[in-house]
C-alpha positions as CSV (number, residue, x, y, z in Angstrom):
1,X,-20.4,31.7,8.2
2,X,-17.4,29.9,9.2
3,X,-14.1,31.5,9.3
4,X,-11.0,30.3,8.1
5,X,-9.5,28.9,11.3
6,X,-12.8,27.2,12.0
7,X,-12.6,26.1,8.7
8,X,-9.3,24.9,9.1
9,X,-9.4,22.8,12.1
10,X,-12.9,21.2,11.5
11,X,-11.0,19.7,8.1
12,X,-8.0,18.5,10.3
13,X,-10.6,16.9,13.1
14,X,-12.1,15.1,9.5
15,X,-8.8,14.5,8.6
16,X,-7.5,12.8,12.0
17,X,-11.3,11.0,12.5
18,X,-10.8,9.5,9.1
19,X,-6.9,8.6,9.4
20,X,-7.7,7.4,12.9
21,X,-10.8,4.8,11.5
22,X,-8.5,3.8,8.8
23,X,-5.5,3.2,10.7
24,X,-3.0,0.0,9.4
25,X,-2.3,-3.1,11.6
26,X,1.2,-3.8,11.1
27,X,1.3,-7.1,12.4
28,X,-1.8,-7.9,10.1
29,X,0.8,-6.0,7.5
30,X,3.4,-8.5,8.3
31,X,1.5,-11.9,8.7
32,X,0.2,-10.8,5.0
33,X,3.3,-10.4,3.4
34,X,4.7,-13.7,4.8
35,X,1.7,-15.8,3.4
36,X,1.3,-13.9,0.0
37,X,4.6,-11.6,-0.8
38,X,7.0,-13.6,0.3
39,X,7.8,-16.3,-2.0
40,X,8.3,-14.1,-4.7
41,X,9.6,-10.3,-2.8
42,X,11.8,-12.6,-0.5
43,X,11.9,-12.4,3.2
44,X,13.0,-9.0,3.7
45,X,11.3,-7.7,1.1
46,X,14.5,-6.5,-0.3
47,X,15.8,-10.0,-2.1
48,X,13.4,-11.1,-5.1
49,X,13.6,-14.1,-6.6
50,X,14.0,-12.2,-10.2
51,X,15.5,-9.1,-10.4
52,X,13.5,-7.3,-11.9
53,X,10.7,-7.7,-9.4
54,X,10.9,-4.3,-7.1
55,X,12.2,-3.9,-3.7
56,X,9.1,-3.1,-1.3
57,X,10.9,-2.7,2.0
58,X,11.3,1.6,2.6
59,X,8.9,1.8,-0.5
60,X,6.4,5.1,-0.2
61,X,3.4,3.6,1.9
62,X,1.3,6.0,-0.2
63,X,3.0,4.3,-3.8
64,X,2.3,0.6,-2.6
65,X,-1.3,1.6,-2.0
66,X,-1.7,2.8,-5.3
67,X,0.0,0.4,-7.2
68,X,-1.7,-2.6,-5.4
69,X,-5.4,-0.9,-6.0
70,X,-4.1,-0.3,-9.6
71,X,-3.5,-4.5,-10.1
72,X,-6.6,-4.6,-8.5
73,X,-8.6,-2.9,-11.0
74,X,-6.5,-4.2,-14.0
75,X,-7.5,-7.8,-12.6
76,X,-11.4,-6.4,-12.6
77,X,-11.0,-5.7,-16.3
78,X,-11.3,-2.0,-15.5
79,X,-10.6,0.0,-18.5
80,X,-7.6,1.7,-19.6
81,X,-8.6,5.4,-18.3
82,X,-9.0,3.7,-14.5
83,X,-5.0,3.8,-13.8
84,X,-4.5,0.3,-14.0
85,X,-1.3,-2.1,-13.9
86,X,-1.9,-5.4,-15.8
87,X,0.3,-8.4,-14.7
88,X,-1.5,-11.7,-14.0
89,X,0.1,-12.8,-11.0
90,X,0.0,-9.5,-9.1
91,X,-3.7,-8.8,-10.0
92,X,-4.4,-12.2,-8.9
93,X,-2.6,-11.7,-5.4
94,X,-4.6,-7.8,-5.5
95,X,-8.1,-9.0,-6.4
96,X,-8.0,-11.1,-3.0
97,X,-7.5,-7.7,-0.9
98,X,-9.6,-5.4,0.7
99,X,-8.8,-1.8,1.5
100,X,-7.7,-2.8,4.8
101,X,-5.8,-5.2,4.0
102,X,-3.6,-2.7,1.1
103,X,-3.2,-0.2,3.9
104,X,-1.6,-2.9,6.4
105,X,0.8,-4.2,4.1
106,X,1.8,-0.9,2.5
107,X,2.2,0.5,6.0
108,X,4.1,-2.6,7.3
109,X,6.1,-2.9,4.2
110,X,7.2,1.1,4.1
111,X,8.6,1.1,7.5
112,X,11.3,-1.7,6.7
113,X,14.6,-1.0,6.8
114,X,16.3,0.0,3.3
115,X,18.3,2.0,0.9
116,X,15.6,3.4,-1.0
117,X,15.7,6.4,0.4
118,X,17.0,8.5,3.1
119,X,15.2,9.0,6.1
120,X,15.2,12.2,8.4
């Protein structure tokens, strides 16, 4: 039987094997977000064309992830109990993505400069 530090670390090797595979591209972040965000999040991510689009630069990597998945599987037609986001031009833009491709821009995106938030 394993004990609990055994335990312990052979769920943070999982963890840091899994993170590691997974990890985001920022450049391939970047390159995304000038040929598909751009035109409507502005250059710096910070100056929308509308107002009431969001700011994405400083956003919560983990937050963009989840809200791009969530137009995702609004565009699928996923029901209503799957957490999804209708809007027809951000499903549109998240129905191209892969998983890959959602982790790279939410990475690149979350480490621009903003005033979202604090950092420490």
């Amino acid at each position: 039987m394993m004990t609990r530090t055994q335990l312990a670390l052979a769920g943070a090797a999982l963890f840091l094997t899994a993170h590691a595979a997974g990890a985001a591209d920022l450049a391939a972040g970047r390159a995304l977000f000038e040929k598909t965000c751009v035109s409507c999040h502005g250059a710096d991510a910070k100056t929308s064309v509308d107002p009431s689009y969001p700011i994405l630069a400083g956003q919560h990597e983990d937050y963009l992830v989840h809200a791009l998945k969530a137009y995702r599987r609004g565009q699928s037609g996923a029901p209503a109990t799957a957490n999804v986001r209708k809007n027809a031009v951000m499903g549109a833009f998240a129905a191209q993505l892969s998983d890959q491709d959602i982790a790279n821009v939410a990475a690149w995106l979350a480490r621009q400069p903003s005033d979202l938030g604090t950092r420490r």
